[in-house]
N, C-alpha and C positions, 0 to 999 in steps of 0.2 A: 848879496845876502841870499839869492834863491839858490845858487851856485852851492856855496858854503851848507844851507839845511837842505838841499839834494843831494849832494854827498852825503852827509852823515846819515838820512835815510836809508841811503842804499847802503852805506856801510854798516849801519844796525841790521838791516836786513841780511847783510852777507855775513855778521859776527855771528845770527842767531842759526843760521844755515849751516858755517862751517867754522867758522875762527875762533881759536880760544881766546883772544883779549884784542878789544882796539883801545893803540893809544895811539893818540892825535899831539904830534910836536906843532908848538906853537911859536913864531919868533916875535912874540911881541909887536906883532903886528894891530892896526889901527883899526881893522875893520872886524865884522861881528863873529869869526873865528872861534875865539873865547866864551863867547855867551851862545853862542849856540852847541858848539862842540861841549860845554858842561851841563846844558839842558837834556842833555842822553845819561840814565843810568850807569849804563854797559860799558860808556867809553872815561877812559883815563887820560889826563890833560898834564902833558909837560913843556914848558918854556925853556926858553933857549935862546940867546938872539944869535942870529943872521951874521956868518961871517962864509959861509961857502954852503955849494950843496951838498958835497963831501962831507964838510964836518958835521952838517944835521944829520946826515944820514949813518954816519958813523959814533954819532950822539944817541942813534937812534936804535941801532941795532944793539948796544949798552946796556937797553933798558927792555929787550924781549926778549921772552922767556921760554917760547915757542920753536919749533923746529924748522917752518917755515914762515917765513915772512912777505909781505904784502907792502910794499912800496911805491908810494903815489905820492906826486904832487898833486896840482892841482887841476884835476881830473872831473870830467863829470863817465860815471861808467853805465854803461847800458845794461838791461837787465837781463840782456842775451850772455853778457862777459859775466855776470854776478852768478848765473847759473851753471855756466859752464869749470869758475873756477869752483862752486860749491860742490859740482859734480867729480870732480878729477880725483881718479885714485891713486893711492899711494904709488910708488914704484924707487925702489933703490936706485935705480938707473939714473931717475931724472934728479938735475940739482938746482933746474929753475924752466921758466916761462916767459915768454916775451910777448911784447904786443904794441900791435900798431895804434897810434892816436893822429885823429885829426883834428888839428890843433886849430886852438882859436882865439881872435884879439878881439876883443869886447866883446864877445858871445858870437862871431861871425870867422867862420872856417876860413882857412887861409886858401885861397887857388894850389897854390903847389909848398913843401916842406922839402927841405934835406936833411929832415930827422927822422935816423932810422929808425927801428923799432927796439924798445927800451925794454929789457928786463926787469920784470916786474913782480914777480913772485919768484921767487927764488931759495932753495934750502941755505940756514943759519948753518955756519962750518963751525 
C-alpha cells in the first residue's frame, strides 16, 4: 500500500508540474490500487484484466489523448526523475526517453539485473 500512495503522490505531483491527464490502468487486481488511485481528483481509472504487458499497454495508449506518453509499471520514481522529466523541452528530433531502474523484490534491490533500460516516455505516433 505505501508503494501504490507513493506513486500516485509523485504522479499527482508530476501531472500538476507537466502532464495533461494521468490515467492509471488497473487489472483487477487484489490489492488497494483502486481505492487509492480514485482517492486523486486528477487521476482517471480504467480496468482491464491482465492477459499480457503488450495488450495493457496497447489498451493503454487507446485511451490517451496526449502527444507524449509516460509509461510505468510498477515504479517508485525519485523526485530527481519527476523534475527532470517536468523540466524537458520540447524538441522535434526526440521521439522518446529511457531509463534505468533498480529493480526490487519485496522493497529490497536486487544485487545485479539483465534488464536494460526501458523506454519510458516516449512520443504517441
Amino acid at each position: 500500500m505505501k508503494t501504490i500512495a507513493l506513486n500516485f503522490e509523485i504522479f499527482s505531483s508530476l501531472l500538476e508540474r507537466s502532464a495533461e491527464e494521468l490515467i492509471q490502468f488497473v487489472s483487477f487486481s487484489t490489492d488497494e490500487t483502486l481505492a487509492v488511485a480514485t482517492g486523486f481528483p486528477n487521476v482517471d481509472v480504467l480496468q482491464r484484466r491482465f492477459d499480457s504487458f503488450a495488450g495493457q499497454c496497447n489498451f493503454g495508449l487507446a485511451h490517451i489523448r496526449s502527444e507524449w506518453v509516460l509509461s510505468l509499471d510498477d515504479y517508485v520514481l525519485s523526485d530527481e526523475l519527476c523534475d527532470e522529466i517536468a523540466n524537458l523541452s520540447a524538441n522535434d528530433d526526440v521521439q522518446g526517453y529511457s531509463a534505468k531502474f533498480r529493480y526490487c523484490v519485496w522493497g529490497k534491490p536486487l544485487r545485479a539485473s539483465l534488464y536494460p533500460p526501458r523506454t519510458v516516455l516516449y512520443r504517441k505516433l
